[in-house]
Every structure is written in C-alpha cells, then in structure tokens.
FILUM-977312 format. One record per residue (C-alpha): residue number from 0; x, y negated, z negated. Coordinates in nm, 2 decimals. Example, Ala and Ser with C-alpha at 12.3 -4.5 7.8 and 13.67 -1.06 7.14 Angstrom:
BEGIN
<atom seq="0" px="1.23" py="0.45" pz="-0.78"/>
<atom seq="1" px="1.37" py="0.11" pz="-0.71"/>
END
This chain:
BEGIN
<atom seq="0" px="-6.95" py="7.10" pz="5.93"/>
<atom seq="1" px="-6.71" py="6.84" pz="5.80"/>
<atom seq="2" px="-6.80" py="6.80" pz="5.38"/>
<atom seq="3" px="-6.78" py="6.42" pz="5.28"/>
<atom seq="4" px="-6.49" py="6.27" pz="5.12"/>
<atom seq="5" px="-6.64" py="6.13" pz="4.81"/>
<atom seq="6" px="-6.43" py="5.88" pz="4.80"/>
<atom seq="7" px="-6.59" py="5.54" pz="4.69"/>
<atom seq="8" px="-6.84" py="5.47" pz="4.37"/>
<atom seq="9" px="-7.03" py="5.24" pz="4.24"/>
<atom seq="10" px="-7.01" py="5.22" pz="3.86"/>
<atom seq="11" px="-7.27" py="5.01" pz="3.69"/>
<atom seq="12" px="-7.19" py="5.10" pz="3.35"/>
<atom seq="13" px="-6.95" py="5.06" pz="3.04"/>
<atom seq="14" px="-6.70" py="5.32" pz="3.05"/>
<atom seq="15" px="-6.43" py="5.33" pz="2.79"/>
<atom seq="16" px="-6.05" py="5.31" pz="2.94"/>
<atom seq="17" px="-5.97" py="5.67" pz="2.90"/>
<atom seq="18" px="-6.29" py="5.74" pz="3.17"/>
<atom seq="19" px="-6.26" py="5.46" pz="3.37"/>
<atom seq="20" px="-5.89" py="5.56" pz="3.46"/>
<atom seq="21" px="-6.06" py="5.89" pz="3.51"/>
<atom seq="22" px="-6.27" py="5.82" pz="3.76"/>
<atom seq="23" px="-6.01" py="5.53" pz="3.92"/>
<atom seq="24" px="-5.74" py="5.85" pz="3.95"/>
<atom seq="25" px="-6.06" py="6.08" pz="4.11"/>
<atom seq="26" px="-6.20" py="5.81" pz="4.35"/>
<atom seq="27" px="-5.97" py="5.65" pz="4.64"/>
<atom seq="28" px="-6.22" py="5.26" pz="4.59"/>
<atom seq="29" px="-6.38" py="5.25" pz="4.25"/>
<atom seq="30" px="-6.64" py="4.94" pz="4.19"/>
<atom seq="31" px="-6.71" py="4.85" pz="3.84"/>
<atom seq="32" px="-6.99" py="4.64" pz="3.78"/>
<atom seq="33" px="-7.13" py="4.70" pz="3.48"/>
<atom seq="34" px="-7.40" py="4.48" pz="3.46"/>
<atom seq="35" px="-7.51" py="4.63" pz="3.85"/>
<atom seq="36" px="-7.41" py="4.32" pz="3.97"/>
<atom seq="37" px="-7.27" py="4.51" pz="4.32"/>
<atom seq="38" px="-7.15" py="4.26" pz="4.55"/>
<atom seq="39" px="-7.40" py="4.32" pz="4.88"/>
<atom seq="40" px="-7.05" py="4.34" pz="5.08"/>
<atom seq="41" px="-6.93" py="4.66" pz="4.93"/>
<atom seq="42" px="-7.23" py="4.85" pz="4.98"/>
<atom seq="43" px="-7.21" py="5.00" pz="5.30"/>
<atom seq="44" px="-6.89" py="5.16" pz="5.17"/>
<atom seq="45" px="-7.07" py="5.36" pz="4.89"/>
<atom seq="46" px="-7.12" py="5.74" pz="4.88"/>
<atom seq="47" px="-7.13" py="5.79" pz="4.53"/>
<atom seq="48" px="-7.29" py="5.60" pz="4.23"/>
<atom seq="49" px="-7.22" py="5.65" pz="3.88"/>
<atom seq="50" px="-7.58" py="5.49" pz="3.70"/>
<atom seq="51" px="-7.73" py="5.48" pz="3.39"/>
<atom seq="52" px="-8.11" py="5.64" pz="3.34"/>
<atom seq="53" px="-8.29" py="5.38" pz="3.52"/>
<atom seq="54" px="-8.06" py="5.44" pz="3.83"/>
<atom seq="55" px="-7.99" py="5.23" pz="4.17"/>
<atom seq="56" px="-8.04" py="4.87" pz="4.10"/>
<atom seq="57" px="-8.42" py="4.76" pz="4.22"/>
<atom seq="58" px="-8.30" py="4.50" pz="4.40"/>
<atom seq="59" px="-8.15" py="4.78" pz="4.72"/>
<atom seq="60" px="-8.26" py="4.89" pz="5.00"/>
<atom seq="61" px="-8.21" py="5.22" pz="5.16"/>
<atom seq="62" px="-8.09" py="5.07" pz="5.47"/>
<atom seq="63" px="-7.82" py="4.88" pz="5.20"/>
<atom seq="64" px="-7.68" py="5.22" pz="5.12"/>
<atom seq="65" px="-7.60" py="5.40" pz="5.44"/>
<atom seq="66" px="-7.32" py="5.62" pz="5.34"/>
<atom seq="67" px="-7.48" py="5.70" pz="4.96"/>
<atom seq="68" px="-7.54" py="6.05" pz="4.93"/>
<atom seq="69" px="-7.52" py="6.16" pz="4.49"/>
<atom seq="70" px="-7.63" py="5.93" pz="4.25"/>
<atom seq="71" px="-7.53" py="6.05" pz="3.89"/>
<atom seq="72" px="-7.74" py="5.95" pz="3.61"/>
<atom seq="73" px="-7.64" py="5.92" pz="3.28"/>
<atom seq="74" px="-8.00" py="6.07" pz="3.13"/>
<atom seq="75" px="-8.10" py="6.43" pz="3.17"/>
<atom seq="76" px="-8.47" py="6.27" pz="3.30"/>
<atom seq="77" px="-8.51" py="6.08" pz="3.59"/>
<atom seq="78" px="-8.87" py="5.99" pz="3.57"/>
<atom seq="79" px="-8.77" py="5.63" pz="3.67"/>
<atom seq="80" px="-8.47" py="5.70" pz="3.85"/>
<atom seq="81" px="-8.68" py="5.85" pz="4.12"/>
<atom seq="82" px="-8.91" py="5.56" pz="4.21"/>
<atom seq="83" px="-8.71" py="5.29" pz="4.26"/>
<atom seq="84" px="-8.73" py="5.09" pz="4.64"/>
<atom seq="85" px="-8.42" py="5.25" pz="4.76"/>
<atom seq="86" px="-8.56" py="5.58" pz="4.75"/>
<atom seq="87" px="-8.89" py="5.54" pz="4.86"/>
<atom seq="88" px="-8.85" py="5.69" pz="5.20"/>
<atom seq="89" px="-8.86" py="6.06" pz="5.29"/>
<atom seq="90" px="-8.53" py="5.99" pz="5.49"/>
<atom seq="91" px="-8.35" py="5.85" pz="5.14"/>
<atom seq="92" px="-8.46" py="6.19" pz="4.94"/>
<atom seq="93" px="-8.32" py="6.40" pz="5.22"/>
<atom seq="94" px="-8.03" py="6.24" pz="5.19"/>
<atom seq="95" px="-7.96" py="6.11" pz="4.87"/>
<atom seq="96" px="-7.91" py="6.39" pz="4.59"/>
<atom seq="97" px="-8.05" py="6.22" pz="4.24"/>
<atom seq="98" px="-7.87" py="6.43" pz="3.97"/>
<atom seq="99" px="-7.93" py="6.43" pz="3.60"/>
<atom seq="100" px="-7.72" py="6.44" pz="3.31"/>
<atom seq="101" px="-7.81" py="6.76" pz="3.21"/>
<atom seq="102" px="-7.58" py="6.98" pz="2.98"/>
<atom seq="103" px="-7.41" py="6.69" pz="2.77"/>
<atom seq="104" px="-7.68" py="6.65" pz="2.56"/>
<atom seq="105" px="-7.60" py="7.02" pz="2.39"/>
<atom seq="106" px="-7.39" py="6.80" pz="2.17"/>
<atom seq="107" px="-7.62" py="6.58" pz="1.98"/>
<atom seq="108" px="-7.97" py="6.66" pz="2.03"/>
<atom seq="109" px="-7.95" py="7.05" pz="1.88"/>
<atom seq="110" px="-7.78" py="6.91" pz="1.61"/>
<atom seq="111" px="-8.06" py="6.63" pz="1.55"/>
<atom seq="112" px="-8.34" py="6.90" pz="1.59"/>
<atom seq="113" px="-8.20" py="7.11" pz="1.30"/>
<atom seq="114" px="-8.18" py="6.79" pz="1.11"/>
<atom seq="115" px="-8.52" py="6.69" pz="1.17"/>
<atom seq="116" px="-8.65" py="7.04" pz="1.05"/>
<atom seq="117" px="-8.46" py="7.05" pz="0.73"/>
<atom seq="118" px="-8.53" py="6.72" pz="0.69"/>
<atom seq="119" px="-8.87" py="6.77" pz="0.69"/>
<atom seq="120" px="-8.92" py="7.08" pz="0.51"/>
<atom seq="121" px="-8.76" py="6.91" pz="0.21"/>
<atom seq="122" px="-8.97" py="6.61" pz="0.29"/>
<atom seq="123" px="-8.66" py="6.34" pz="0.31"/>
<atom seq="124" px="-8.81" py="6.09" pz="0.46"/>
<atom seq="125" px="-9.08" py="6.05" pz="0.11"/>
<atom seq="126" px="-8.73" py="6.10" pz="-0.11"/>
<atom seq="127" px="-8.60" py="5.83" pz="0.03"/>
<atom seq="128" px="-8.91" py="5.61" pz="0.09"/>
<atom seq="129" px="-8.95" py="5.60" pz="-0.27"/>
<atom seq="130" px="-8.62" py="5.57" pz="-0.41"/>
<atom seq="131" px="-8.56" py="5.28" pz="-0.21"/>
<atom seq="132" px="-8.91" py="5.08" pz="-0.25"/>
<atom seq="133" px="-8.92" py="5.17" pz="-0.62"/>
<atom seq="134" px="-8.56" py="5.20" pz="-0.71"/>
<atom seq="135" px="-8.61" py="5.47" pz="-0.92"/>
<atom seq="136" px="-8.59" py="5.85" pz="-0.92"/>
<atom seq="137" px="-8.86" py="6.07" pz="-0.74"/>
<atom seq="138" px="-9.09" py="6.35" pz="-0.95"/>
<atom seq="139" px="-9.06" py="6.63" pz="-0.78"/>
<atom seq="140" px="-9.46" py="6.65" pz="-0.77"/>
<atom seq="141" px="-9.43" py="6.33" pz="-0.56"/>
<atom seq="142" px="-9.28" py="6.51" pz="-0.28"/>
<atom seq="143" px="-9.55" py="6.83" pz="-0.28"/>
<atom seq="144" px="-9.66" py="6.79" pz="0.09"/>
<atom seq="145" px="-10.04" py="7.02" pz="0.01"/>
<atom seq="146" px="-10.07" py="7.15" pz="-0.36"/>
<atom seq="147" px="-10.12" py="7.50" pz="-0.23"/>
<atom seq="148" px="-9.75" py="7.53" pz="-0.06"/>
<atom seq="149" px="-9.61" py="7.51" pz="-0.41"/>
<atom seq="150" px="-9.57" py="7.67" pz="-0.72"/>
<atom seq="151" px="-9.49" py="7.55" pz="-1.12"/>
<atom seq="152" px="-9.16" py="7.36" pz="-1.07"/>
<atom seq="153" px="-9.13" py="7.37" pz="-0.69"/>
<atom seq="154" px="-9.18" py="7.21" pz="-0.40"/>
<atom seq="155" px="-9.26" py="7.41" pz="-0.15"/>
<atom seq="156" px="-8.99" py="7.36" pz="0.11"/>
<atom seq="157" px="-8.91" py="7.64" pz="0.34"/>
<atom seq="158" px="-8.61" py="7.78" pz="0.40"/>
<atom seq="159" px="-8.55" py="7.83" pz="0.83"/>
<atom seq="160" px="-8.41" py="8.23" pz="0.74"/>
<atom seq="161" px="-8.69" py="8.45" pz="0.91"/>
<atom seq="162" px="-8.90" py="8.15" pz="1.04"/>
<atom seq="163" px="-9.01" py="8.16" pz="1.42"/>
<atom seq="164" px="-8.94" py="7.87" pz="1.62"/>
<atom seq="165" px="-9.11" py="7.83" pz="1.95"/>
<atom seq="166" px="-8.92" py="7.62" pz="2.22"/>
<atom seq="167" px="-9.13" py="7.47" pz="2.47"/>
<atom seq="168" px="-8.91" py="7.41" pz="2.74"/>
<atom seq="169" px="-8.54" py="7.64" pz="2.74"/>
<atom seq="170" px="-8.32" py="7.42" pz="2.92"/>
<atom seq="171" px="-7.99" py="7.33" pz="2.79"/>
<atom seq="172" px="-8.11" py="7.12" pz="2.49"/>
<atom seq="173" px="-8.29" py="7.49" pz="2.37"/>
<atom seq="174" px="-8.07" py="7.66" pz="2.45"/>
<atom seq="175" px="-7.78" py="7.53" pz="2.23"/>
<atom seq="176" px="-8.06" py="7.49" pz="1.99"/>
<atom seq="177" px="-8.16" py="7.85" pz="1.98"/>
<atom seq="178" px="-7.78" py="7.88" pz="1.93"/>
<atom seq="179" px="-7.74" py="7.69" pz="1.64"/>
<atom seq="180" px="-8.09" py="7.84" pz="1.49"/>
<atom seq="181" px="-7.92" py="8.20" pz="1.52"/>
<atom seq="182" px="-7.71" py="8.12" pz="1.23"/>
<atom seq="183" px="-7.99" py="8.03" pz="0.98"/>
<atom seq="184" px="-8.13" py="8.36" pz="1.03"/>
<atom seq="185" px="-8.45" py="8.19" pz="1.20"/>
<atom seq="186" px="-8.69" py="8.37" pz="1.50"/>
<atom seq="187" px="-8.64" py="8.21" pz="1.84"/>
<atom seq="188" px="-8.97" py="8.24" pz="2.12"/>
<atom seq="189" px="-8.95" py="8.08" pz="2.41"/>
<atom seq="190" px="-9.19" py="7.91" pz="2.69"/>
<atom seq="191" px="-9.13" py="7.75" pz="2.99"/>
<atom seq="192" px="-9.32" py="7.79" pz="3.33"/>
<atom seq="193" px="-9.29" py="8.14" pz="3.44"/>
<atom seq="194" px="-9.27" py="8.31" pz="3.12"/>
<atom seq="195" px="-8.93" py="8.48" pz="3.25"/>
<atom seq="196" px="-8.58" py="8.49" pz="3.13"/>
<atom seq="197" px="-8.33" py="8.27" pz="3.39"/>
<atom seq="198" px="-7.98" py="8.24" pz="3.37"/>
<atom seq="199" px="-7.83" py="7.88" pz="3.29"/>
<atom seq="200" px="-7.66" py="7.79" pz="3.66"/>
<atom seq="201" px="-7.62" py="7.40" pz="3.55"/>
<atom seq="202" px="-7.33" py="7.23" pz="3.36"/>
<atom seq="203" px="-7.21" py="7.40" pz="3.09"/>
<atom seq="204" px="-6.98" py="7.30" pz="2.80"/>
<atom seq="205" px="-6.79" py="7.57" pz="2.70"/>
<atom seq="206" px="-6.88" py="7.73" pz="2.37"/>
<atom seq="207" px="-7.21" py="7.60" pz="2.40"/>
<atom seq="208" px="-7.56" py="7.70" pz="2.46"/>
<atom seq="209" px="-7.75" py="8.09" pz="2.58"/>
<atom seq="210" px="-7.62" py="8.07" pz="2.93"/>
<atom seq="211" px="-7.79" py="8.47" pz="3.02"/>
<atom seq="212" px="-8.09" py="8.34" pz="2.82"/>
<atom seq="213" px="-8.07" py="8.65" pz="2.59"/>
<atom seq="214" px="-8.15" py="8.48" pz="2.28"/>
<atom seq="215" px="-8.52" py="8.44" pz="2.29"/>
<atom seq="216" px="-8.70" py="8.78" pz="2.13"/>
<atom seq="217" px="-8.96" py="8.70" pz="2.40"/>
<atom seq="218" px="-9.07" py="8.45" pz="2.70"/>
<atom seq="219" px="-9.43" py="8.32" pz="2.77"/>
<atom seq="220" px="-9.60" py="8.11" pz="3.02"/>
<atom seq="221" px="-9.68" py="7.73" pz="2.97"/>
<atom seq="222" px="-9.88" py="7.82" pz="3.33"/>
<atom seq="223" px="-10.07" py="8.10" pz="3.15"/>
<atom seq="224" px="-10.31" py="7.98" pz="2.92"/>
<atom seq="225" px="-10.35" py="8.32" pz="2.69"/>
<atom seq="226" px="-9.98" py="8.35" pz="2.70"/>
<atom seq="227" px="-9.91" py="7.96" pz="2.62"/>
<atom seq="228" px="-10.18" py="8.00" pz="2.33"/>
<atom seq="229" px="-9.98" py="8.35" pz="2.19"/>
<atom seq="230" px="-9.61" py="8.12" pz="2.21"/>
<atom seq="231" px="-9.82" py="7.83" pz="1.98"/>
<atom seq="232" px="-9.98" py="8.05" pz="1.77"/>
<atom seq="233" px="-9.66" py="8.24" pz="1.64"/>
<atom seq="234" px="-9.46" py="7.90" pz="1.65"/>
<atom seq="235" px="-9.44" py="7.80" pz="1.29"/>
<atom seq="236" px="-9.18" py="7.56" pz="1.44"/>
<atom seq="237" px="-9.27" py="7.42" pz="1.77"/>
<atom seq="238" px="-8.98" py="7.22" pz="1.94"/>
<atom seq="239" px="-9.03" py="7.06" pz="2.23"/>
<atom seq="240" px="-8.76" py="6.92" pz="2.49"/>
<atom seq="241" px="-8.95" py="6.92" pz="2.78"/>
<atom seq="242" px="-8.92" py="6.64" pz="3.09"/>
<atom seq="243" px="-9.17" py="6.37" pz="3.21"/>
<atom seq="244" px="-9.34" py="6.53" pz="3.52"/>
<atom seq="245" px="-9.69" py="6.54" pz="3.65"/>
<atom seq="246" px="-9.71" py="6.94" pz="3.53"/>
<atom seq="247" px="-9.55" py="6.83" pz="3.14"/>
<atom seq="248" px="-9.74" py="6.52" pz="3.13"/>
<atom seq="249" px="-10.06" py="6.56" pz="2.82"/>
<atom seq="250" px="-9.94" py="6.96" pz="2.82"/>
<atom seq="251" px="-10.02" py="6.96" pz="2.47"/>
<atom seq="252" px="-10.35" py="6.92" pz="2.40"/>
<atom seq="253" px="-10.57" py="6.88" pz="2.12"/>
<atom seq="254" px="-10.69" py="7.25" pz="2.16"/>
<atom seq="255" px="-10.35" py="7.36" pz="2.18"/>
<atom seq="256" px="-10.22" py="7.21" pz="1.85"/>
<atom seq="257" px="-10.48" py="7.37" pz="1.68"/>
<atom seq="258" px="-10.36" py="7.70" pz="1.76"/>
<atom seq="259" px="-10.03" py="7.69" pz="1.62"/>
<atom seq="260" px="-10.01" py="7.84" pz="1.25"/>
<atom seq="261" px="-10.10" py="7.60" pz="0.96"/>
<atom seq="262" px="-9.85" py="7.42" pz="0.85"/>
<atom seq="263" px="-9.58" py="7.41" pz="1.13"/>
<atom seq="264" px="-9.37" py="7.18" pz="1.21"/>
<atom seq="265" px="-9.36" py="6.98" pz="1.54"/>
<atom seq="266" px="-9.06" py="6.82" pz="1.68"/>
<atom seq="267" px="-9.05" py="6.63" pz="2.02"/>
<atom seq="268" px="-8.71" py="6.58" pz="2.16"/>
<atom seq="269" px="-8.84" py="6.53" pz="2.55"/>
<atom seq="270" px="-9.10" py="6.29" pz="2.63"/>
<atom seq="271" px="-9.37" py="6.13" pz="2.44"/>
<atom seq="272" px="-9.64" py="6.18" pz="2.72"/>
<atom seq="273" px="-9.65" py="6.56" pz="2.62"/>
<atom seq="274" px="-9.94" py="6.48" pz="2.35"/>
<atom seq="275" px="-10.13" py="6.18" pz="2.29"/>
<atom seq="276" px="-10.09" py="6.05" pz="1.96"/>
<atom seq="277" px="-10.41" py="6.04" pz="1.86"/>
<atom seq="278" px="-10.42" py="6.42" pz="1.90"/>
<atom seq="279" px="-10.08" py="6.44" pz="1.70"/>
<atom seq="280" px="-10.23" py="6.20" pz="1.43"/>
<atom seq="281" px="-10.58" py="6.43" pz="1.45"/>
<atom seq="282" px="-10.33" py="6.73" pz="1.34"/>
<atom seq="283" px="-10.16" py="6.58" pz="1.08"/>
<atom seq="284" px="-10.44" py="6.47" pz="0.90"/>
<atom seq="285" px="-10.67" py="6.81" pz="0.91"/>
<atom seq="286" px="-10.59" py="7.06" pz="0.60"/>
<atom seq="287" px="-10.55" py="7.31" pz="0.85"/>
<atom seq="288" px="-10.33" py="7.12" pz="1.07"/>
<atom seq="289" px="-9.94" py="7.08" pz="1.15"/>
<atom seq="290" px="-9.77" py="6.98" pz="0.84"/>
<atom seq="291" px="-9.56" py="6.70" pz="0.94"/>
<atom seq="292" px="-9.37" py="6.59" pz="1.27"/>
<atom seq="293" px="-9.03" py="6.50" pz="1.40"/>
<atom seq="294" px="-9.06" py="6.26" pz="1.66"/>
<atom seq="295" px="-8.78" py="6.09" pz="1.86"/>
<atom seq="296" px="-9.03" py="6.00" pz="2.18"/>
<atom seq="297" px="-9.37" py="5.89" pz="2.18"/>
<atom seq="298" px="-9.69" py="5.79" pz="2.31"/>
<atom seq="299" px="-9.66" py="5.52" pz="2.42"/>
<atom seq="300" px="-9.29" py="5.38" pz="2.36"/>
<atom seq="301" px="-9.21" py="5.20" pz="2.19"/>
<atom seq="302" px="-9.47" py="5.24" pz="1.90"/>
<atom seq="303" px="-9.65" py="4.89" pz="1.88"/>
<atom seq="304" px="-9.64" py="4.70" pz="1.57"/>
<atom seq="305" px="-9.85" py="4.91" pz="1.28"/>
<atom seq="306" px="-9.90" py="5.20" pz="1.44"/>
<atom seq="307" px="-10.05" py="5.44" pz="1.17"/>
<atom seq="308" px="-9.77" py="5.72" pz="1.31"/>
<atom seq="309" px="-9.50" py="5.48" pz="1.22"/>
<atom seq="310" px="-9.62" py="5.48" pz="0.82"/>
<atom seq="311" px="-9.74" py="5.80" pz="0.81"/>
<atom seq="312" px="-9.59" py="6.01" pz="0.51"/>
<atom seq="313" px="-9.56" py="6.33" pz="0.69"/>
<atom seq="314" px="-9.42" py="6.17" pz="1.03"/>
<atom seq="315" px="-9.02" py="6.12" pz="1.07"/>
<atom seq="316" px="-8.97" py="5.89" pz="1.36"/>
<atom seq="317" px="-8.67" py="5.77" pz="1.55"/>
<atom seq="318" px="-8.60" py="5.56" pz="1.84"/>
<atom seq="319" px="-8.55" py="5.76" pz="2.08"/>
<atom seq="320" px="-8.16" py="5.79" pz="1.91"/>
<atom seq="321" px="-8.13" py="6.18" pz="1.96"/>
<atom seq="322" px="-7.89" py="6.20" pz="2.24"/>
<atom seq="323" px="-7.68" py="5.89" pz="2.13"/>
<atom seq="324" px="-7.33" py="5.98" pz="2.01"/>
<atom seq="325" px="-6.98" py="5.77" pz="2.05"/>
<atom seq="326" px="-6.87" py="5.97" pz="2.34"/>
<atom seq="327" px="-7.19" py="5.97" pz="2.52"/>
<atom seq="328" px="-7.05" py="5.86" pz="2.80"/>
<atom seq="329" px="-6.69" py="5.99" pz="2.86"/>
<atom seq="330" px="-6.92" py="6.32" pz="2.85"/>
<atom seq="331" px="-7.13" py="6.18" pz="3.13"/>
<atom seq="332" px="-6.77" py="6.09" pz="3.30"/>
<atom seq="333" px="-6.68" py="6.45" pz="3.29"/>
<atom seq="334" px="-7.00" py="6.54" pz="3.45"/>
<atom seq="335" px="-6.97" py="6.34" pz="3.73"/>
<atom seq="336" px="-6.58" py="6.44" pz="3.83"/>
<atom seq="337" px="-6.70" py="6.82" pz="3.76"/>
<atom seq="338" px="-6.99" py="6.75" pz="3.97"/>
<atom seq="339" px="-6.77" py="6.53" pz="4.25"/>
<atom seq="340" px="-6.54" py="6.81" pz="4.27"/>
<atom seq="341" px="-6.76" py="7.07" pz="4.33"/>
<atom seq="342" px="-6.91" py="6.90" pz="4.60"/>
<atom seq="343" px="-6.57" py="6.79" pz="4.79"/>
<atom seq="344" px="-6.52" py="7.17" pz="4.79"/>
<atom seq="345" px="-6.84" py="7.19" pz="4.98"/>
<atom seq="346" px="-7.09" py="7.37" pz="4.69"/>
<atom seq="347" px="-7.41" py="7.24" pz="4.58"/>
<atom seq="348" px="-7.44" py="6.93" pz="4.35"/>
<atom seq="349" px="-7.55" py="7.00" pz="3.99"/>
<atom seq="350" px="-7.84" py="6.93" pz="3.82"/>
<atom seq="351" px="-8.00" py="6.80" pz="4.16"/>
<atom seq="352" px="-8.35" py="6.69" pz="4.07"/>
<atom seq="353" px="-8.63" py="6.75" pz="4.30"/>
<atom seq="354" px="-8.81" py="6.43" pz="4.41"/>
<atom seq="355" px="-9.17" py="6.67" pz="4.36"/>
<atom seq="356" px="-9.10" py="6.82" pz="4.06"/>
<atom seq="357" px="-8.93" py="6.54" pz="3.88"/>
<atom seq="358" px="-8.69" py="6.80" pz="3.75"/>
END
C-alpha cells in the first residue's frame, strides 16, 4: 500500500512567520488564505488543511476536495467541525480524518483552573468588585462568602493542601491539571466513562501532563450512576473539561449537583451544555449548595445581556479565554508537522475524532 505524500495544505489561518516558514519548509505547495478565501482552482490539489475550530469553509463540497484526507483543527472540540457540508457524506468521514488540537492546551488551561480555584476561595472577584466600584478598601467581613465558614478575624478561604478535587473528564487538560494540583498537596479523583485508568496515547508535550494516568487515587464511572454519585460526592472541587457530545451534553444534572459536598467549588473548562444554568444558578443560591463557580463556557454562549450568572457575587466568569495564550498557535503548528510526519511514515493520525462520538 503506497502512504500519501502529504504534500499540499490549505492554511486558512494567521500564522506568525516563524510557523508559516515551518510549514512552507514541511509542505512541497503551501496555500495561505487566511481569511479561507481558497481559490476554487487549487482545491483538487489539497490533501491536507490546516483550520481553525470551525473547520473546512461551508461554502465546499466533498466532491471539491478529492484528494483531502486530515484536516487539523486548531480547537481540541470539533462539535462544529464535524457538521459542515463537506463532510456530510459517509464517503467523506471514511476518508477524511478530522483531528483535534488536543494536547496544546496543557499549557494554559491547568494553569487558568488553579487560578480560578484560588481565586475563588479568596473570593477575588468581590475584592476587586468593590475596590474598583467604591474606590476604597474592602472589610474583610465583606468578603465572608456564608458566616459559618469563618471565624473572629477570618475569612474563611481554604487552602487547596488536603482538598479532593474531582475531574470529570481526564484527558490531557486533567491530566496536566492533576499535575500541577500535586504540588499544592491537594487529593486528585477522577471520572470519565469507564471508570478505568488509560494511558495518554495522544500528543504530548514533554514535561507535561499524567501520561500512565497514575495520579488519580481512584477512577469512577460517569456511565455508572452509584459510582458517578460516589466521584461528586467526595469532589469538594469538581473540574470539569469535558467535550460537547450527545453522551456529555446536560451530564450534570440538578440531582447530581446536589450530591457534591456543601460548599465545593465548580469550575467548567469544557463546554457549557454540561449543566443548564438554571440548575447552576439553583446551586449557588441553596445554603447547602456549591459555594461559588468558575466558569469559562456556558449555557448558552455567550451569556445574553443581564444574565443573573453574569452579576452574581459567587460566579467568576470568562469568555471562553482559557486556552488563549500568545503562542497558541505556533503550538497548533507543531501539532500538525508532528501529526504530518507521523502519517508520511505510515502510523495513525493523532487525535482523530470519531464522527459518532464527537471525540
């Protein structure tokens, strides 16, 4: 069997010069639109495309692309990557491999988690709130999040040593973060379908992440229901970084939020359609609810105008900023040649997603 050349790609985003002469010295016709303007003559010629998250343009065709086989997304999801016309046909998934960006996230997005939960614990987002409305210093009973977490002069911020965080999903965004959470002496749980340990077999950047998954004290079952609720219920710190897929999609229910310890923490890294809000907004308000929530996706997003999660005093919310760095995508640029060269040398593309699972 004679492997493809790789040889031509469509680029339809801004690369800095470093990666675009990257990709120019790894690819024999390199086409660099990117505004994904592609003239309609070139296309025939392209076996490789280099896209952002929302992938191939929805103006093609299948029958435009003939010779595509990997399209390499910029965004570890591919929720809409995966429905656009040119890949409507069972003949197009057969033959065109959609690969995420997993693994270059391990930079930002760990680091933004364990900001989020000391942010939160010391209530930040108040601090700040009030300083800058009022222009003036903040009493420290001012930033008391229930009466009964403090004590005299305190506030009643935890401290992450000895703390069990549950991960709810242990791809390579957990995994780096159950790195990182090591050295704050925290507890790291994990859950993900199976309930079983798995080796990382993806991209990897060296020095990063739990690649023999050995860091977890234990695994349980988001398919299991008494094994999901024993994973929320010791999760005094429930991270999520799951994907958009039909099984993820309104995981977390009401019920389900309700069984994690009073006062935890919840931060969602993934996708907003894991919870509704109004079930996250339910929580935050019940005395035995969560105690606050890091949120950089949610339901729906954007937030519309006056949301009551967008000026809610226990609620820290970004837009959907936690993977964005300077370097995002030279990273992405080193995916794709390690992901081009494995290929040429006939081995399996990485971080294939399947067209079913959506992962």
């Amino acid at each position: 069997m004679t492997v493809p050349t790789y040889s031509t790609i469509a680029v339809t985003l801004d690369l800095s010069p470093a990666s675009l002469d990257k990709v120019k010295a790894a690819f024999q016709t390199v086409h660099y639109y990117p505004e994904g303007d592609v003239p309609r003559d070139v296309l025939a010629d392209v076996d490789v495309w280099f896209t952002r998250w929302l992938g191939l343009p929805q103006w093609l065709e299948f029958k435009d692309i003939p010779n595509t086989k990997v399209v390499q997304l910029t965004s570890a999801g591919a929720n809409h990557a995966l429905h656009v016309p040119a890949l409507e046909s069972d003949a197009a998934k057969k033959q065109i491999a959609v690969c995420g960006a997993s693994g270059i996230h391990v930079l930002t997005i760990p680091q933004y988690i364990i900001g989020q939960i000391v942010a939160l614990y010391f209530n930040f987002q108040n601090s700040h709130y009030i300083a800058r409305s009022e222009k003036r210093w903040v009493k420290r009973p001012e930033l008391r999040y229930r009466d009964e977490s403090a004590s005299g002069f305190f506030i009643g911020a935890h401290s992450l040593r000895g703390r069990t965080v549950g991960l709810l999903g242990y791809g390579h965004i957990a995994r780096e973060t159950a790195r990182l959470l090591q050295a704050f002496g925290a507890v790291v749980i994990a859950a993900n379908s199976t309930g079983e340990r798995k080796q990382d077999d993806g991209y990897i950047i060296p020095g990063t992440g739990d690649v023999d998954g050995s860091i977890p004290e234990a695994y349980y079952s988001t398919g299991d229901e008494k094994s999901f609720g024993e994973f929320l219920s010791r999760s005094q710190i429930l991270v999520a970084s799951l994907p958009s897929t039909p099984a993820t999609k309104w995981l977390l229910k009401k019920e389900h939020l309700a069984k994690l310890p009073k006062d935890a923490l919840f931060i969602n890294v993934g996708r907003g359609d894991l919870v509704h809000s109004e079930d996250l907004l339910a929580s935050l308000e019940s005395k035995d609810g969560i105690l606050a929530a890091g949120l950089d996706v949610t339901d729906p997003e954007p937030l519309p105008d006056n949301h009551p999660l967008l000026s809610h005093p226990r609620a820290l919310i970004t837009p959907h900023t936690s993977s964005d760095s300077a370097t995002y995508f030279d990273e992405a640029t080193n995916l794709l040649l390690a992901n081009v060269e494995r290929l040429r040398a006939g081995g399996k593309p990485i971080n294939r997603i399947d067209p079913v699972k959506g992962y």
